[in-house]
Structure formats: structure tokens, C-alpha cells
C-alpha positions in Angstrom: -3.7 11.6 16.9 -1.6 13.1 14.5 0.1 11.2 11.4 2.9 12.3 9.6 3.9 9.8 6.9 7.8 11.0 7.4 7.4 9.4 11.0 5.5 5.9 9.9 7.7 2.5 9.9 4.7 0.6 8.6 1.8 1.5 7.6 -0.8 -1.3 7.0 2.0 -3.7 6.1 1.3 -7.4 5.5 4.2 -9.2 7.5 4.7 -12.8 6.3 8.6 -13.0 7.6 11.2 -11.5 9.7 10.6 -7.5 8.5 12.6 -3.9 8.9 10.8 -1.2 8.4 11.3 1.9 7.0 14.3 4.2 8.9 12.7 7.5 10.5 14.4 10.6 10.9 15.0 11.6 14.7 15.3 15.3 14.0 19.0 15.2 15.3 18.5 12.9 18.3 19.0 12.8 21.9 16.9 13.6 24.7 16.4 17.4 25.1 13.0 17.4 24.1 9.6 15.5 25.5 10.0 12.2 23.5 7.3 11.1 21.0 4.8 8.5 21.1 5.6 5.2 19.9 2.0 3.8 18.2 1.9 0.0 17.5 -1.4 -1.2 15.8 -2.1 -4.9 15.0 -4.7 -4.3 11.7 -4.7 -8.3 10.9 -4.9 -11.0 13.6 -1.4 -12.5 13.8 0.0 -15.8 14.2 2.9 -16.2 16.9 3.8 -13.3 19.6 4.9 -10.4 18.0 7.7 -9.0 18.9 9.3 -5.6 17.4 12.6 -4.6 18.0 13.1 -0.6 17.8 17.1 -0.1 16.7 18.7 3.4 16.9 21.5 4.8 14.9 23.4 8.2 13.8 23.7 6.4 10.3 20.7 6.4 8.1 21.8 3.4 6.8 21.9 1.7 10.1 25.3 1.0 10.4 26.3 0.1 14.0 22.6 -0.1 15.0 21.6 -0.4 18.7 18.7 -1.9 20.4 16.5 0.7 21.8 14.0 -0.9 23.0 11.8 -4.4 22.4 8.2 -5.0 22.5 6.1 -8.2 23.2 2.6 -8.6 22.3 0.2 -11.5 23.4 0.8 -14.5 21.2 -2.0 -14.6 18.9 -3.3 -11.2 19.2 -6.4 -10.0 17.4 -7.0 -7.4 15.0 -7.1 -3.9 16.3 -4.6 -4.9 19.5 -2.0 -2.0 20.0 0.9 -0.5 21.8 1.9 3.0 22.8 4.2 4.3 24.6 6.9 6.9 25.1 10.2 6.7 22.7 12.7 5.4 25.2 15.5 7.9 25.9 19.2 7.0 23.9 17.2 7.7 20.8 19.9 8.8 18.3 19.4 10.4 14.7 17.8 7.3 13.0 15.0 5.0 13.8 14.2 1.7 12.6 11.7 -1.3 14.0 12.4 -4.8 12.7 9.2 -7.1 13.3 9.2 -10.5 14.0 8.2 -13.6 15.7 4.5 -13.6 13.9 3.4 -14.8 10.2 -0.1 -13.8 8.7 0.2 -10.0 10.2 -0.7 -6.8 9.0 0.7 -3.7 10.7 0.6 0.0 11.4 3.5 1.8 13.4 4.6 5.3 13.6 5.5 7.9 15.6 3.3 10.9 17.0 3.3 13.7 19.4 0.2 12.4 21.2 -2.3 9.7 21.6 -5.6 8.7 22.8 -5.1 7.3 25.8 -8.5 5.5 26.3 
């Protein structure tokens, strides 16, 4: 798996609160092409169910932000738990995941052009 750090929202990132990450470039958006991989990694067992919310906008300041997509984990996942799956189409020139729901986290999330399936 490939990491690019202009594609990471969080990259081993203690969550204590309610969190946005860092806004990713979408090349220019939309759907024309075969949609990246959305990689979710749990490096810290958390307390709560973790949820991310993954908001899309043509505004790199997020302005009029829409929900792309959410994600639940198990409540009280371990360490080393992840997520990945394909970007949702509607994605538009901005990317942003807000994280929440969890205390005591640390997390990894980016995006990729393949994974390891296992």
C-alpha cells in the first residue's frame, strides 16, 4: 500500500474529542476515474464506537460541506482494527473526515490507490 502524505487526514493522531482532520485535495473531483481507497486504522484501543464522518466540498475551506459518507466501528475496538473501502462516488474537490464518538484514540486515515485485502 502506497502513502502519500498529501492524501493522509490523520496520521497517528491522538483523538481525545470531537476532531476534523486535515482537508485532502480530490484532484478536481467527480467520478470519471476508479475511486481511491479509503484506509481507516485504529493504532490505540479506543473508548466509545468510533464513528468518522467523511464530508465533501468544492471549497477548501469547507464551506457548504456535504456528508459523503459515515463509518461505524465496534464500540471499543482494539488496537490495530481497520476500515477500507472504496471512496463513495459524489466526491467533490475537497475531502475532510471529522472523528468522533470515541475518547482515548489514536488514529491513522488516508487515502490510497490500493490495499491489502487480507
Amino acid at each position: 500500500m502506497i502513502i502519500d502524505t498529501q492524501n493522509t487526514f490523520f496520521w497517528k493522531k491522538e483523538i481525545t474529542a470531537n476532531t476534523n482532520s486535515d482537508v485532502v485535495m480530490n484532484g478536481n473531483g467527480g467520478d470519471a476515474a476508479v475511486a481511491l481507497w479509503l484506509y481507516i486504522r485504529l493504532d490505540k484501543d479506543v473508548t466509545g464506537t468510533p464513528l468518522f464522518n467523511v464530508y465533501t466540498s468544492d471549497k477548501e475551506n469547507m464551506a457548504d460541506a456535504v456528508l459523503l459518507t459515515g463509518i461505524t466501528l465496534p464500540q471499543n475496538s482494539k488496537a490495530g482494527t481497520e476500515y477500507k473501502g472504496r471512496l463513495p462516488a459524489g466526491a467533490k474537490k475537497f475531502i475532510r473526515i471529522n472523528a468522533n464518538n470515541m475518547t482515548a484514540a489514536t488514529i491513522t486515515s488516508f487515502l490510497t490507490d490500493g490495499v491489502n485485502l487480507k
